[in-house]
C-alpha positions, 0 to 999 in steps of 0.5 A: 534816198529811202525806201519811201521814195523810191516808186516804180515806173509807170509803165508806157502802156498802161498810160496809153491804155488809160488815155485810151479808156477816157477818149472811148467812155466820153465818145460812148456817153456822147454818141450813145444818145445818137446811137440809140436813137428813138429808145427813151430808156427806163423812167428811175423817178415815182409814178408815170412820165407824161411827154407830148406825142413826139414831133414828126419829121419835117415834110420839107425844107422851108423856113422852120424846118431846122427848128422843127428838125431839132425838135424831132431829134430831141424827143427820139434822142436815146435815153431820153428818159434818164436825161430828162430824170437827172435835169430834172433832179439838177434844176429842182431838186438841187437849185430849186428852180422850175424847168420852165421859164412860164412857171413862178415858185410861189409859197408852200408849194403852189405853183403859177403859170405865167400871165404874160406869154410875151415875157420870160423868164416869168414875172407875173406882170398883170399880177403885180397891176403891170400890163394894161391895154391899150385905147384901141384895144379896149376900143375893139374889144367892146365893140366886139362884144356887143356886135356878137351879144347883138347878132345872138340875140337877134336869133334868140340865143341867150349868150355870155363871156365867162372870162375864167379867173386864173390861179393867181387871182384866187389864190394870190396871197401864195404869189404876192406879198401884199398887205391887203388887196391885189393891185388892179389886174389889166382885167379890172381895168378893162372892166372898168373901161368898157361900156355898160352895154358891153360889160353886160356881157361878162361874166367874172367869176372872181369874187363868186370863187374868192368866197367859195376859197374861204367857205371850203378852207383846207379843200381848195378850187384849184390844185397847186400844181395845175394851171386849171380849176379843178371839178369843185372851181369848174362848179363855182365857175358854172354857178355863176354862168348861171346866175347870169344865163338862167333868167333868160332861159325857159324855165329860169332854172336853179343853180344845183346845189352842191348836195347833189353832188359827192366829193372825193378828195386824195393826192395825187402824182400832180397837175400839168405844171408838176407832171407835163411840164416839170417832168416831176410825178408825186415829187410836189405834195398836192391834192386833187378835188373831183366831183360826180353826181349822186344821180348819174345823168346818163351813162355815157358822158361826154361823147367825142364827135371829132377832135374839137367836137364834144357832146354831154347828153342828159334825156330828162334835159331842155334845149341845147348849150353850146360851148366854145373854151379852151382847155378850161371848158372841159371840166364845167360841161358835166353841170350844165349837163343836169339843166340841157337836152344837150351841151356842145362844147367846141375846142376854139377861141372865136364865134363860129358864126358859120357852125351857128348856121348848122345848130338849132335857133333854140341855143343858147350860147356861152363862150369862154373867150380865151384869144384875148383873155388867157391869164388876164383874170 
């Protein structure tokens, strides 16, 4: 036998300390999660994470209090910060693929929330002219309009459905690969089934921005890591509102031109989808598009009244705009403000036929309505 071959014992003790060692650091990188519970430990990726407001703890035990139990857990695990850093990297940086079942990839780093909240993983169904409504719907949906267009108009309000267009029916071309047009969306079926009196109503804002798209090439309408409009979307948006609302307005004010207002352009960490949703800040090269007015309307902007209650006024203004929408509503309120006293906008996705009762007859009235429309433009 050579030397070569001849090795040393390995010692009992050293075997056990080892065995040892393995059993203590996975029992530490399991437990340490639970251990520090509540610390999110430090952020490694560029800019700032954005997470929800974290979940309280269920106040009793009902159906759901499990499901509401692991959402508390989760967001006070320890570490939270680091884990959601190294998934992050793991599911986007080395498989390329969103975090989120709602969010398609699309082309050149655009990205597009889901049009079927119903499905997931998401495959952009009305995108692709899959998803239609039924009679019966179509049905309620035209008799609702005209119901409330009808009681409005019986107290002089002015009133209009802006229905606003989602990325995909802008910017379709970075979703689909289509040689020519996009298929009929479930809204443009819908449009053409309903009645005049009814799609008199509407007011569809697609074309008005497919236009705009091409007259500000490379400047865009809306960022590719955000699901919303940005400011220069939300003024094409308003523009069209306009065009539909100002004949029966006193006056019959003009639309305000764009000169009226600066551009200011720049990247930035990312939208809802890049930053809230993907946990990704400054990974996505994007550019955002704001707006301000060249003369300020009044210093003090929009004013917060309650938690679903916002008012813009503007003292050279005439009568008042009230505005129920979503989240999209947001950002189109600074250009109605050039034209009204006042501009109430209301997080809700119904007519409030009761705060109508508490606003004066000299309103007119827009509403975004999003309950039914989300994702169907």
């Amino acid at each position: 036998m050579s030397e070569s071959q001849i090795t040393a014992p390995v010692l009992p003790s050293v075997c056990s300390v080892t065995r040892r060692l393995t059993v203590i650091t996975f029992f530490a990188i399991v437990l340490a999660p639970v251990l520090l519970l509540g610390y999110d430990g430090p952020w490694f990726g560029p800019g700032d994470i954005s997470v929800r407001n974290r979940a309280p703890f269920p106040e009793k035990f009902a159906p759901g209090a499990f499901r509401l139990f692991d959402t508390w857990f989760a967001d006070r695990v320890g570490f939270r910060y680091p884990l959601i850093y190294v998934g992050t990297n793991f599911h986007i940086g080395v498989l390329h693929r969103p975090l989120d079942n709602h969010i398609v990839f699309g082309r050149d780093g655009w990205m597009y929330w889901t049009d079927d909240r119903e499905t997931t993983p998401a495959i952009m169904a009305d995108a692709r002219g899959k998803l239609r409504f039924k009679a019966k719907e179509i049905e309620r949906i035209d008799a609702q309009l005209q119901s409330a267009h009808g009681q409005l108009a019986a107290c002089g309000i002015a009133s209009a459905v802006l229905i606003a267009p989602n990325k995909q029916s802008v910017y379709g071309e970075f979703l689909l690969n289509v040689p020519a047009a996009a298929p009929p969306t479930r809204l443009d079926a819908l449009l053409d089934a309903l009645s005049p009196a009814a799609r008199e109503t509407i007011v569809d804002a697609r074309e008005t921005m497919r236009t705009a798209k091409l007259a500000h090439a490379p400047m865009r309408l809306f960022n590719k890591t955000e699901t919303h409009w940005n400011d220069l979307g939300a003024y094409y948006a308003y523009a069209a509102v306009m065009q539909k609302l100002a004949p029966a307005l006193p006056g019959n004010p003009k639309i305000r031109p764009l000169e009226e207002f600066e551009f200011f352009t720049g990247p930035y960490p990312g939208g809802d989808m890049g930053t809230r949703v993907l946990f990704s800040p400054w990974r996505f090269a994007d550019e955002n598009v704001s707006l301000a007015p060249k003369v300020p309307i009044s210093r003090e902007g929009q004013v917060q009244i309650d938690w679903t209650h916002f008012v813009y006024r503007n003292p050279n203004g005439k009568g008042r705009l009230v505005l129920f929408g979503d989240s999209f509503a947001a950002q189109i309120v600074q250009f109605f403000a050039h034209h009204f006293e006042e501009v109430h906008r209301y997080v809700g996705e119904t007519f409030n036929g009761p705060l109508f009762r508490c606003i004066s007859h000299r309103s007119y009235y827009l509403k975004r309505w999003n309950a039914i429309w989300t994702g169907c433009s």
